[in-house]
NUSE-890517 format. One record per residue (C-alpha): x, y, z. Coordinates in steps of 0.001 Angstrom, whole numbers, padded with zeros to 6 digits, always signed. Example, Ala and Ser with C-alpha at 12.3 -4.5 7.8 and 13.67 -1.06 7.14 Angstrom:
BEGIN
+012300-004500+007800;+013670-001060+007140;
//
This chain:
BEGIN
-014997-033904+023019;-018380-032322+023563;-018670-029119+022345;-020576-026435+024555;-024365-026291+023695;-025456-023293+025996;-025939-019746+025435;-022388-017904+026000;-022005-015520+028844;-021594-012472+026284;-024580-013316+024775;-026546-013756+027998;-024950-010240+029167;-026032-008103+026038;-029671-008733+024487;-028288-006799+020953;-026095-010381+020962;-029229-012717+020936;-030334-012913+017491;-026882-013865+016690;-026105-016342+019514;-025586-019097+017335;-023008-017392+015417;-021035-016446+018737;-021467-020198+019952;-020518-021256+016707;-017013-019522+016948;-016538-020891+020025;-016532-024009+019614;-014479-023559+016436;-012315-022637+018838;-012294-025641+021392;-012349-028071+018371;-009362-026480+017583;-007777-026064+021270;-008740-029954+021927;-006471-030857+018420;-003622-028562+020371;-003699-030773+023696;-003924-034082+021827;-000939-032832+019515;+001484-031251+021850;-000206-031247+025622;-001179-027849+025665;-001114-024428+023511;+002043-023315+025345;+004459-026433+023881;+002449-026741+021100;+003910-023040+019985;+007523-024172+020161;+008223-024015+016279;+011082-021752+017076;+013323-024268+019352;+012584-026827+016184;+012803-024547+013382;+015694-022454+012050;+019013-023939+013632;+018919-026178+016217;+022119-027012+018421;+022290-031158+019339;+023957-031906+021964;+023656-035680+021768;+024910-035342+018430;+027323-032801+018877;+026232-030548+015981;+023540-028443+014557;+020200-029156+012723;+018846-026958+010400;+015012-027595+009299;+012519-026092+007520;+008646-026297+006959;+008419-026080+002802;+005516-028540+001938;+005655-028178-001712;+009021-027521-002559;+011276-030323-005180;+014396-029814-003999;+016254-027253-000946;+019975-026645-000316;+022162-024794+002355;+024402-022471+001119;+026654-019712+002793;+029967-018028+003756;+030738-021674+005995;+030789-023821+002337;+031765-020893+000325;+028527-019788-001285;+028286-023395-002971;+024609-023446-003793;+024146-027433-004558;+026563-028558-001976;+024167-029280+000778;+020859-031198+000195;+018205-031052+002950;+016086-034008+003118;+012361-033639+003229;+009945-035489+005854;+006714-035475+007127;+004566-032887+006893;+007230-031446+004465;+009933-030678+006780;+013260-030139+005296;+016353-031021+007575;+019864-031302+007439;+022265-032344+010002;+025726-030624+010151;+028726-032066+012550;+030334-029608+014583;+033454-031431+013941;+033286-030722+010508;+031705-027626+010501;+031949-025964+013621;+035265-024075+012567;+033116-023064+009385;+029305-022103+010533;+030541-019361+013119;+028744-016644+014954;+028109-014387+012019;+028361-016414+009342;+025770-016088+006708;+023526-018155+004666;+020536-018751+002289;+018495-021334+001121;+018382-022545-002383;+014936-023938-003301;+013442-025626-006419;+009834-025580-006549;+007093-024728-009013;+008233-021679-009226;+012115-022704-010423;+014876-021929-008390;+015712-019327-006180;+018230-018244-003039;+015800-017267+000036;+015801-016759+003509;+014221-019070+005803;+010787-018136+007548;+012403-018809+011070;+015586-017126+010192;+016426-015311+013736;+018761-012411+012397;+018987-011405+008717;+021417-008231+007282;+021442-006106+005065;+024814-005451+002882;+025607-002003+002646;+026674-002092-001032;+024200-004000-002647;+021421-003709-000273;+020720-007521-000561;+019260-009008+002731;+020738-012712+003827;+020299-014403+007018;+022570-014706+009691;+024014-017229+012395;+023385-015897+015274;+025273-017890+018058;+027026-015192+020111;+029689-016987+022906;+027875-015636+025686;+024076-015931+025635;+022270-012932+027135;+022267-012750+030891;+018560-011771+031772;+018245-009056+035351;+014631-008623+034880;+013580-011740+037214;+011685-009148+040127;+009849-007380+037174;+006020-008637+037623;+004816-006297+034558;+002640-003627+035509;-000903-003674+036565;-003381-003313+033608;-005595-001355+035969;-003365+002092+035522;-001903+000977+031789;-000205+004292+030334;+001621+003546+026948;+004200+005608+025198;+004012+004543+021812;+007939+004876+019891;+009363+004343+017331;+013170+003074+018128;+014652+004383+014457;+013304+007673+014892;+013587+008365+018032;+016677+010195+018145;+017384+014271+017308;+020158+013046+014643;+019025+013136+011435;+019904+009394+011221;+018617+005936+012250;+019093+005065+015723;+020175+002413+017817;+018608-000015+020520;+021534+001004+022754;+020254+004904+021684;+016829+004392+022989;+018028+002629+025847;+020125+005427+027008;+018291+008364+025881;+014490+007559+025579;+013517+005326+027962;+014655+007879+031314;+012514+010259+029427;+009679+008314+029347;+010141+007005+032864;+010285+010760+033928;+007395+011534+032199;+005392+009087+034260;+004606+006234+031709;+004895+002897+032612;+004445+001117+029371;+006367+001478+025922;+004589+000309+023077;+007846-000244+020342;+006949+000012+016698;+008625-001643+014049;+010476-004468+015652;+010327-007076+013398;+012620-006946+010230;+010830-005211+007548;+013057-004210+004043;+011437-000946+003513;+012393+001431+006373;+009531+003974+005006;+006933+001073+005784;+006793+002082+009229;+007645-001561+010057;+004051-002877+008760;+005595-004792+005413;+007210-007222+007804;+009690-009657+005994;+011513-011592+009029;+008975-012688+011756;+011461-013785+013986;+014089-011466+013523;+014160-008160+015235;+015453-005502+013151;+019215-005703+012317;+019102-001235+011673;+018772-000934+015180;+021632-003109+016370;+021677-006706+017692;+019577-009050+018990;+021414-008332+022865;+021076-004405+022196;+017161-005031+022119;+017173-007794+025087;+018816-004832+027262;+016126-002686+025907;+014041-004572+027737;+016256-005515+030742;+016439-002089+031588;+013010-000760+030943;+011634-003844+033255;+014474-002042+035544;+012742+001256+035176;+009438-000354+035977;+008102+000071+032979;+006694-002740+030606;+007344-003665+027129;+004637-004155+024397;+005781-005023+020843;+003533-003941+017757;+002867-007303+016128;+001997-007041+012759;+000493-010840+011898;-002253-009108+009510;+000240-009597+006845;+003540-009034+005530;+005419-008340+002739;+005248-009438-001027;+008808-009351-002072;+010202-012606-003053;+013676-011520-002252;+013032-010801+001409;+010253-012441+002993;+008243-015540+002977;+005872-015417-000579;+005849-018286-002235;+008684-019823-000138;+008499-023666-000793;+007590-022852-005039;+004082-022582-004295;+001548-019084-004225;-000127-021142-001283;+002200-021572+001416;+001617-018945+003914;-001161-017664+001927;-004415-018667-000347;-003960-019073-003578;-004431-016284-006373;-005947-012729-005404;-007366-014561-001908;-003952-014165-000562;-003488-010635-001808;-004535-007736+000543;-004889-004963-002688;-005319-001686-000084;-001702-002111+001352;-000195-003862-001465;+001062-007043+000858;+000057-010461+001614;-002129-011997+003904;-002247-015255+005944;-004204-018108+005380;-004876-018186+008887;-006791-022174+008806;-003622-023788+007476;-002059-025804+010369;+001781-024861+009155;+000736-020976+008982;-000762-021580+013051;+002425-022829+014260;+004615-020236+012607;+002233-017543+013992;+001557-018645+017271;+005424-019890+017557;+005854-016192+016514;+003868-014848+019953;+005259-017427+022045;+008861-015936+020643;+008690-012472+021416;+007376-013134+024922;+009988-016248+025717;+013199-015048+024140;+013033-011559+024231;+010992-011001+027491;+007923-008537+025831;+005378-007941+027989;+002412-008284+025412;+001452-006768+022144;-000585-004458+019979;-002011-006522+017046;-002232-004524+014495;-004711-004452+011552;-006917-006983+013588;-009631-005304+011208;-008010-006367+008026;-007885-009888+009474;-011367-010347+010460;-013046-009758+007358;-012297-010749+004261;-013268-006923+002783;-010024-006173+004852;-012923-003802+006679;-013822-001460+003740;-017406-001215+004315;-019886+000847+006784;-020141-001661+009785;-024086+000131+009917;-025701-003035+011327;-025103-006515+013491;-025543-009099+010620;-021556-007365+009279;-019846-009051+012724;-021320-012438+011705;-021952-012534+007947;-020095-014441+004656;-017387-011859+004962;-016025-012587+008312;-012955-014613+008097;-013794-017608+011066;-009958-018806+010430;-009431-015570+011509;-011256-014944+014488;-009969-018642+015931;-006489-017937+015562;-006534-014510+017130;-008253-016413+020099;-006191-018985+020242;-003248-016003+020438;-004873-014307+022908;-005029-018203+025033;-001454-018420+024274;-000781-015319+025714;-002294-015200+028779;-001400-019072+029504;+002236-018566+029626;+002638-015136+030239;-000571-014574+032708;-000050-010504+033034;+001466-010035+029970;-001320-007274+027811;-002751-007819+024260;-004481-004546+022885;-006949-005377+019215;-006321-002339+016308;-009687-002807+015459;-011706-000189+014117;-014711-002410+013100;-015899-003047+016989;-016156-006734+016613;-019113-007841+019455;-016706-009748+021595;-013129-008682+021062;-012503-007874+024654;-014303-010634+026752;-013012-013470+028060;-012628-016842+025625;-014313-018663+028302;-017201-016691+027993;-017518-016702+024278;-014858-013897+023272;-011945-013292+021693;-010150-012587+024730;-007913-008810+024174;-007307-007134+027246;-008157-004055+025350;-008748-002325+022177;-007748+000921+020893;-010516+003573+021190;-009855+004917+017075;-012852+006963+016804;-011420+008752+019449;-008614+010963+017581;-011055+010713+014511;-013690+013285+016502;-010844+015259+017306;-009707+015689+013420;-013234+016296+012727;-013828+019302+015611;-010324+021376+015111;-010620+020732+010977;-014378+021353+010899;-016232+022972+013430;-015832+026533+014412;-015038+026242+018859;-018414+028127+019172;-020248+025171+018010;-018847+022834+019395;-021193+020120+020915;-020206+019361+024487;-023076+016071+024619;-021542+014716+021414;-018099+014669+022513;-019521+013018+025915;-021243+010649+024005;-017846+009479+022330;-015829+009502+024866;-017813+007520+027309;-019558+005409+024321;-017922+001937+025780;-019577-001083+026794;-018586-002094+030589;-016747-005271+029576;-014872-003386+026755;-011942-002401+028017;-010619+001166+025855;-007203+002185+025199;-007998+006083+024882;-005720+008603+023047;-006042+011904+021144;-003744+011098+018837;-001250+007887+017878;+001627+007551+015155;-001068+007538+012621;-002115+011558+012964;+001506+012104+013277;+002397+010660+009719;+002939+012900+006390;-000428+013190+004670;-002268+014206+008101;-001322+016173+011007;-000971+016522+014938;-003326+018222+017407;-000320+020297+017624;-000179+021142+014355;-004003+021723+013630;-004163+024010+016101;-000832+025962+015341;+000433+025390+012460;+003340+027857+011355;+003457+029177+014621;+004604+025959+015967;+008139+027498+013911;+007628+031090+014672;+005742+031507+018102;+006426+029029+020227;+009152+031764+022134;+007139+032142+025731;+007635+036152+024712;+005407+035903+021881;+001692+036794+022155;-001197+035664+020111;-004393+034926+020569;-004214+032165+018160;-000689+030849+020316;-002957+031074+023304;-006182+029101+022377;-003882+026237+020620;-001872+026160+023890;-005031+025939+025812;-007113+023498+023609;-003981+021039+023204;-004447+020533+027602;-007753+020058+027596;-007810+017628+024665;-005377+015911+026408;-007160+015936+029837;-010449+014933+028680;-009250+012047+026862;-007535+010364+029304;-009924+011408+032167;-013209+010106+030181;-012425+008577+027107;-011046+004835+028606;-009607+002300+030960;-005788+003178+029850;-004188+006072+027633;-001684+006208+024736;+000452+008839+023355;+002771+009069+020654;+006341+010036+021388;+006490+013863+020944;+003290+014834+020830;+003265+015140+024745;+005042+018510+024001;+003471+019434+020738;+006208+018212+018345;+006287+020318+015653;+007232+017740+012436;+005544+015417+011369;+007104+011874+010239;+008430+011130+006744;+011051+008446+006333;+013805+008511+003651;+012238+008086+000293;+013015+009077-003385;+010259+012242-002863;+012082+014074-000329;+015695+013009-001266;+016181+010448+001107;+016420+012734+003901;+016501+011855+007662;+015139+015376+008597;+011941+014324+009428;+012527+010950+010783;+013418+011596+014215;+012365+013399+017108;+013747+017895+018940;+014014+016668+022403;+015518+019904+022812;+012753+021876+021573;+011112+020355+024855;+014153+021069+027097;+015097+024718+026094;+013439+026114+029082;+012659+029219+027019;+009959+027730+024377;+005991+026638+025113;+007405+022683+024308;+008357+022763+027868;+004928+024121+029011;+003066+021287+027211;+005162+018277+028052;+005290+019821+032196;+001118+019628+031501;+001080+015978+030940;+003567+014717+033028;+001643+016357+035629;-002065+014974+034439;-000319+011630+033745;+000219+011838+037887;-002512+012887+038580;-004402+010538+036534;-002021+007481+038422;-002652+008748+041778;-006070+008591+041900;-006414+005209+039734;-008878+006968+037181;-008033+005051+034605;-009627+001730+036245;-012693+003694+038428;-015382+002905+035598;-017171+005299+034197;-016968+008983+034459;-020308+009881+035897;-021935+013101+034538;-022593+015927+036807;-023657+018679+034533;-023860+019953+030865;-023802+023564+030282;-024362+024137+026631;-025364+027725+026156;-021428+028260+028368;-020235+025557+026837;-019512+023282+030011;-019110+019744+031160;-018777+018701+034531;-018124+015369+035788;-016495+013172+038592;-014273+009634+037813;-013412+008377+040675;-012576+011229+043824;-012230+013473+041481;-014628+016679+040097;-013611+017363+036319;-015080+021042+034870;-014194+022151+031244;-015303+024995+029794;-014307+024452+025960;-016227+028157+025449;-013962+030932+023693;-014912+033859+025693;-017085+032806+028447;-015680+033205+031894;-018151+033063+034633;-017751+033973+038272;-019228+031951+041123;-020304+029475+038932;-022712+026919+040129;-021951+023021+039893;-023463+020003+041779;-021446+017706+043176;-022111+014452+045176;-020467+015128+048564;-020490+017949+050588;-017492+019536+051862;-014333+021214+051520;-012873+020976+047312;-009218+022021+046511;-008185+022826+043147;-005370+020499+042537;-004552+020539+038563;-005686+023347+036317;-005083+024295+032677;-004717+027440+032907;-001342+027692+035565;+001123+029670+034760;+004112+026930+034694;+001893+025332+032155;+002255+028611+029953;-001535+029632+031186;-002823+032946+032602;-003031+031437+036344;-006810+032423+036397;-007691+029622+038938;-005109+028896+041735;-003786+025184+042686;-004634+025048+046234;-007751+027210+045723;-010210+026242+048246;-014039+025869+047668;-016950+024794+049677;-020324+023393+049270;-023766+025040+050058;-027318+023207+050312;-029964+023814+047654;-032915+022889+047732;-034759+020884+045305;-038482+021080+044474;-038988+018195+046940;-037368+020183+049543;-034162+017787+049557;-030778+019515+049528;-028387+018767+047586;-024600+019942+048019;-023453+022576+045097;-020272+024721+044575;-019420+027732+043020;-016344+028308+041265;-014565+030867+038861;-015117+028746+035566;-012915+030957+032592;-012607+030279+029089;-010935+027350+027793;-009777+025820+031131;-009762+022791+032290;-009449+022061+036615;-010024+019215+038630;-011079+019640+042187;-010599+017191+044986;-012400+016575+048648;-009973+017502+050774;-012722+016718+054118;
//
């Protein structure tokens, strides 16, 4: 194969690139040495990520019977063992073959009155390590015994295989990408865990009502440690037996595809988790088998594994992992998370202060090729299905096309984003606030990166920080939130939480997350069961009622953004480029912009409200107020009036042009939005 010798595209498009444009060429064509070993292998990326219809248990029908293999290179000896031989640990010898698969054949006509839908089962391996009972790495359903809280893997072979109804469902388009990030476990008011069939029922008409048409679902995969937030994954390619069964997640999906709305699956392939009993360390004996050897394979800041992403058996599993998610259980894409931790081998615990840290000794090039071969895999078999990079490093590349020397996300997740926020409400008195440095950040995107924008994710909502909500409230969120109560600190929280809101999906990117709750200001944060708080449930879940009872400010907030997420839809802002900036008012603490047909004016001042105040504006004409802060149903003071009509004038410049201007009633802390109506 000849490997490309030109200058890449991204390089060609960005001069800051050029000093290091034989690091970016080198990655690529890591990447098409790599992609040409694919095609001669299996044909192409797409059947060469097939471990999971090899893997695991395999039903021949030639044979009439089931294979069960295994990929444990440096294991001595592995055995079958479950419920269908009686728990006899030595009874069943796999035999090992190339590339140290272990396989065993089992009749049906011996066995198939024995291994039943349900059954359970382990594998007993010798290696360097001695022996010990495990479950497999492609192990497609694994439970968890109530009384001693051991997990084992289970057949899963239900009589009737899941009839699909999503064939019309063509995802959505990524132009107008809103997520609603959730959390299936916690999504319920119960102080419990709930259920697949739960969220199905009760979540996902909320979310369709609120005008999202993407859920993001966290914690999918089958993790041991419920508190882990499902990032200590143990089970790759089992979805998560606390929520119900493998069908109760397939109609998730079936009817959320039904609703319109698309299905992204957190995908935690950063690492996973170090117990033996559980997951995959050390499975075939050896401390190199889905990881490096020694502390290499150790990631020390969240106590859990990593991959060894050049091994060729690790690839497979991973990329068989992707292919998985999108073939059997009909995902529409996925959040990778802790791309950062991946990319570098300092897990991204250093100051990314110049260019040399993207292409230096402590990027991980294993790495960076598999998450680009991922992102091929992806978009080859599933060609609108959406990949989003956590990745808080900014990696030159991340979101261009492979083709043109990048890694080849759709999008990544704007992170500095809620970070300015923490730092503004926790820091900075509202009078000084600096209405050119939030710009800056918000609009601080290069073209071709496309920016998943949010004010706040799962993350601010955890124990140990706190919400917008929260910041700006805090105990009255408990004792104020009646819409009879008055305070002036009830009514700048109410006022700041809308604008943040606004402005951050308006400016800050080409699609928009939020975290279930905070739409309406939930007022708990999240803390799972653990020994600290007596393995309470209180705070694990979610007070839709708190946003229904028609007599609390919940309802005011959550009414706000299903409104701005319409308005935002409508007018396809999220995909019109840039916000373009119109004005900056700093001594009245104003910003004025248009994105797309629309005028944007906050004034983030505390006191300030100005009549006729003076704007420019591109067009002349007739503008309509048609979305403001401050209405009344939005628990405002109805200063400006949807509807409210205003029309341009001619000023002249210095050159004796004219230029079109309005004048509007601009009041504290309000945000509006005009539109041309003429």
């Amino acid at each position: 194969m000849e490997l490309s010798i030109r200058t890449m595209p991204i390089v060609e498009r960005d001069e800051w690139l050029k000093p290091v444009a034989d690091k970016i060429l080198e990655r690529h064509n890591r990447y098409q040495l790599r992609m040409e070993a694919i095609k001669q292998q299996a044909g192409s990326i797409v059947d060469y990520a097939n471990g999971y219809k090899f893997y695991g248990w395999q039903w021949d029908e030639a044979l009439d019977g089931w294979w069960f293999r295994e990929w444990l290179p440096e294991a001595y000896d592995v055995f079958i063992f479950g419920d269908f031989n009686s728990w006899q640990r030595t009874q069943l010898r796999l035999d090992k073959g190339a590339d140290g698969v272990w396989s065993i054949f089992l009749p049906d006509a011996m066995y198939g009155h024995l291994l039943t839908h349900g059954s359970l089962y382990k594998l007993h391996i010798h290696g360097k390590n001695g022996w010990h009972d495990r479950i497999p790495a492609y192990a497609t359903r694994v439970v968890q015994d109530e009384n001693t809280k051991n997990y084992t893997a289970q057949f899963w072979n239900p009589q009737q295989p899941y009839q699909w109804s999503d064939s019309k469902f063509k995802g959505v388009q990524k132009r107008d990408l809103l997520i609603y990030e959730a959390h299936v476990g916690m999504a319920q008011e119960q102080s419990k865990v709930g259920t697949y069939n739960e969220f199905t029922e009760n979540i996902l008409p909320r979310i369709k009502k609120a005008g999202y048409n993407a859920v993001q679902l966290m914690a999918i995969a089958e993790h041991p440690y419920y508190g882990s937030f499902g990032y200590h994954v143990a089970n790759f390619f089992a979805p998560s037996s606390r929520f119900g069964t493998p069908e109760e997640l397939k109609h998730l999906i079936d009817t959320a595809h039904s609703m319109g709305i698309a299905v992204i699956m957190d995908l935690v392939h950063a690492h996973y988790v170090k117990n033996w009993n559980e997951g995959i360390r050390n499975l075939d004996g050896s401390d190199y088998h889905y990881s490096k050897p020694g502390e290499a394979g150790y990631q020390k800041y969240w106590d859990s594994m990593v991959f060894d992403y050049g091994k060729g058996g690790v690839e497979h599993f991973l990329l068989s992992n992707v292919k998985y998610w999108l073939d059997e259980y009909h995902f529409d894409g996925f959040r990778f998370d802790g791309v950062t931790s991946m990319l570098y081998y300092h897990r991204g615990y250093t100051d990314f202060d110049s260019r040399e840290k993207f292409f230096d000794e402590g990027v991980d090039l294993d790495a960076v090729t598999y998450l680009t071969l991922a992102n091929r895999l992806v978009h080859d078999f599933r060609p609108k299905a959406i990949t989003i990079a956590e990745d808080v490093s900014g990696m030159p590349g991340m979101c261009n096309a492979i083709d043109d020397g990048g890694v080849g996300f759709d999008y990544r997740l704007g992170m500095a984003i809620p970070d300015f926020w923490i730092k503004m409400l926790k820091d900075i008195p509202d009078e000084e606030w600096n209405i050119w440095e939030m710009w800056s950040l918000l609009t601080n995107r290069l073209p071709e990166v496309k920016t998943v924008a949010y004010a706040e994710s799962h993350d601010q909502a955890l124990v140990g920080d706190k919400t917008i909500a929260f910041r700006l409230l805090d105990s009255l969120m408990y004792t104020g939130m009646n819409r009879a109560f008055e305070s002036p600190v009830m009514d700048r929280g109410m006022a700041l939480h809308k604008m943040i809101r606004l402005i951050t999906i308006a400016a800050g990117g080409d699609a928009y997350l939020n975290f279930m709750g905070n739409e309406f200001g939930h007022p708990e944060w999240i803390d799972f069961p653990r020994e600290g708080n007596n393995w309470s449930y209180d705070y694990a879940r979610r007070q839709w009622s708190l946003r229904d009872n028609g007599f609390l400010r919940y309802s005011y907030l959550a009414d706000f953004d299903k409104a701005m997420v319409k308005l935002i839809k409508k007018h396809h802002i999220l995909s019109a480029g840039y916000p373009y900036n119109l004005q900056m008012d700093e001594q009245n603490k104003t910003m004025v912009f248009s994105h797309g047909d629309l005028i944007f004016i906050f004034n983030w001042h505390p006191t300030a409200s100005i009549a006729d105040y003076e704007l420019p504006v591109h067009t002349a004409g007739k503008y309509e107020v048609i979305l403001s802060t401050d209405e009344k149903r939005y628990g405002g003071f109805a200063r400006q009036k949807v509807g409210e009509q205003h029309f341009t004038f001619n000023v002249e410049n210095e050159n004796r042009q004219l230029h079109p201007r309005l004048k509007v009633y601009n009041t504290a802390r309000t945000a509006i939005v005009l539109q041309r109506v003429d």
